[in-house]
Residue, then its C-alpha position, 0 to 999 in steps of 0.5 A: x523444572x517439573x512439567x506442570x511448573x513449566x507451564x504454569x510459568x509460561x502462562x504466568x509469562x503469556x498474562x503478563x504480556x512478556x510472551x509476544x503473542x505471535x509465539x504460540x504459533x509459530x515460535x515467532x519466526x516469522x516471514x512477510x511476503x512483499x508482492x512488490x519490487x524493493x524500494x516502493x511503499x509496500x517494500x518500505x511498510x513490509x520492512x518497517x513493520x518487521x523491525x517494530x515487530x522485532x523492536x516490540x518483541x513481537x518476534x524473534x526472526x522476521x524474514x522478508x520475501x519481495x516477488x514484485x510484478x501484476x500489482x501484486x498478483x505474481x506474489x499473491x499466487x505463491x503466497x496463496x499456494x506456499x502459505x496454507x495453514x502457516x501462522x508465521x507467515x504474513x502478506x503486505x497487501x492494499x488498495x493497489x492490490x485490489x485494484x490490480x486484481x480488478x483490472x486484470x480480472x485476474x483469477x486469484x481470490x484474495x479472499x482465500x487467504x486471511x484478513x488480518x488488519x489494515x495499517x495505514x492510509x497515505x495518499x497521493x501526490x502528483x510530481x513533475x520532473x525537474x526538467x519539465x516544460x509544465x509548471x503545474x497541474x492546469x499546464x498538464x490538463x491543457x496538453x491533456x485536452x490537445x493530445x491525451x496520449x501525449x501525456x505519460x503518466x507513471x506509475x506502480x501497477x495497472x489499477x493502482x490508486x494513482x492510476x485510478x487517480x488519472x483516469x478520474x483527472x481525465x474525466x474531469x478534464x473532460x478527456x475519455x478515460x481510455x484514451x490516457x497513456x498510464x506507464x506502469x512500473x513493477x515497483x515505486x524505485x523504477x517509477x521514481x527512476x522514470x520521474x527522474x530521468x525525464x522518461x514520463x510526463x508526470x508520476x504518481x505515488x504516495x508522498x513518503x516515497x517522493x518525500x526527499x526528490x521533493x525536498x531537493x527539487x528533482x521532482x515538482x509537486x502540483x497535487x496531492x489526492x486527499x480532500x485537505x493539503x496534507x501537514x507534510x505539504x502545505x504547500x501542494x494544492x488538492x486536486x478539488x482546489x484545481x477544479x477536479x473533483x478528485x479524492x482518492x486514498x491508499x492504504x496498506x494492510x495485512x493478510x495471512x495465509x489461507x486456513x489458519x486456524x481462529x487461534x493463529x489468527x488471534x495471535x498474529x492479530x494482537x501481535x500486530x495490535x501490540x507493534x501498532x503501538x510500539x516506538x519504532x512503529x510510530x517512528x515509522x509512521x511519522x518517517x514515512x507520513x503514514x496516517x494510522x488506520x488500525x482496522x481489525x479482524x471482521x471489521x477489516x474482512x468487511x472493509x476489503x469486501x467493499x473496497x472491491x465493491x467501490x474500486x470496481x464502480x470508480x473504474x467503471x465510471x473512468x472507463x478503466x473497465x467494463 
């Protein structure tokens, strides 16, 4: 085939959607860093959106890299540094990212790699170890009140959401923020070890991670962190419903590596567009109880620039920082 045929086939191909559009930049081999241990919720959506890329022909190849450790921190450094310029290489990131770097005032610039697009909201739910004394989230307040550092709370990394959830508790408890004893774990698999084995007082994380300890009552739900009982667990009372005015959700997102260019930024975009819309993709949210939260490009920057903003003044106002 002469050249010039050759290409006129190709976009020919491209117009009819039957290119995926990660493959202008980089073949479609593509490499998802997961700044997280396996089996926690950045790990399941780094791996659940690598198939629904695969599924939706999105991709030829994905390869995935998990540096868990520092609420993501110790994986954003070599992305950072080993993903310039790449356009087939893609970070999982979210609110427990941003609050991480918040806490450990951290001098890595999240903001130097590229804003892709947000994926999901989830939020939180509160469980008790099977074997615990307490039967309920009143029963943790009231040790709470007696003797804050009494009461273990687990969890992923300092700043996370369920972290910034229980030192919000605490305040509403009327309990100085500082005073909790947070455990943080490296991923959600070592928190849900801890949960299990009796080694905290309470954990935290979002719900499809404790989904199935739940449904085998290994853990005990007794809140969740949404303004409404969520469909999955009509069940589990809301924090406000226990008098604690509490809201807090997580999400998870998409960065690309730092100065690629508009043109490989488009096409990792509309490659993830096109996935959020695949079959696999929405098996995965209904798997998981993820709730769509598709945000984009620019949008997205601007969403992550005042996430910084409002996760710095509620960490503040808990007294999780000056």
């Amino acid at each position: 085939m002469r050249r010039d045929a050759f290409l006129k086939s190709l976009a020919a191909l491209a117009a009819t959607g039957a290119l995926p559009a990660a493959w202008a930049q980089a073949g479609a081999n593509l490499k998802i860093l997961i700044p997280a241990n396996p089996g926690g919720g950045w790990d399941t959506t780094g791996r659940a959106l690598g198939k629904a890329m695969l599924d939706a022909k999105q991709a030829a190849t994905v390869t995935y890299d998990n540096k868990g450790g520092a609420a993501g921190a110790l994986g954003l450094a070599p992305f950072l540094a080993g993903a310039k310029g790449d356009g087939g290489q893609m970070m999982v990131m979210g609110a427990v990212m941003l609050g991480g770097l918040i806490t450990s005032k951290s001098p890595l610039n999240l903001m130097q790699a590229t804003p892709l697009a947000r994926l999901t909201t989830e939020y939180n739910v509160f469980v008790l170890p099977a074997n615990s004394p307490h039967k309920t989230m009143a029963d943790v307040i009231a040790q709470l009140k007696k003797d804050p550092g009494s009461v273990k709370w687990g969890g992923g990394s300092r700043g996370a959401t369920e972290h910034i959830a229980a030192a919000m508790i605490a305040r509403e408890a009327g309990v100085d923020p500082a005073k909790i004893n947070y455990v943080a774990f490296r991923g959600g698999g070592e928190a849900t070890a801890a949960i299990l084995g009796g080694n905290v007082t309470i954990g935290g994380s979002g719900l499809s991670e404790f989904a199935e300890y739940i449904a085998t009552a290994k853990m005990k739900p007794i809140a969740v962190t949404s303004a409404q009982r969520l469909p999955s667990a009509k069940d589990v009372p809301t924090l406000k419903e226990q008098g604690l005015n509490v809201e807090i959700g997580n999400w998870r997102g998409v960065f690309g590596g730092p100065g690629i260019t508009p043109a490989q930024r488009k096409g990792l975009i509309d490659a993830l567009v096109a996935t959020t819309k695949s079959a696999s993709w929405q098996e995965a949210l209904k798997k998981n109880d993820w709730t769509p939260a598709l945000l984009t490009g620019d949008e997205f920057t601007k969403f992550v620039d005042n996430e910084f903003a409002s996760l710095r003044a509620i960490m503040v106002k808990s007294g999780m920082i000056s």
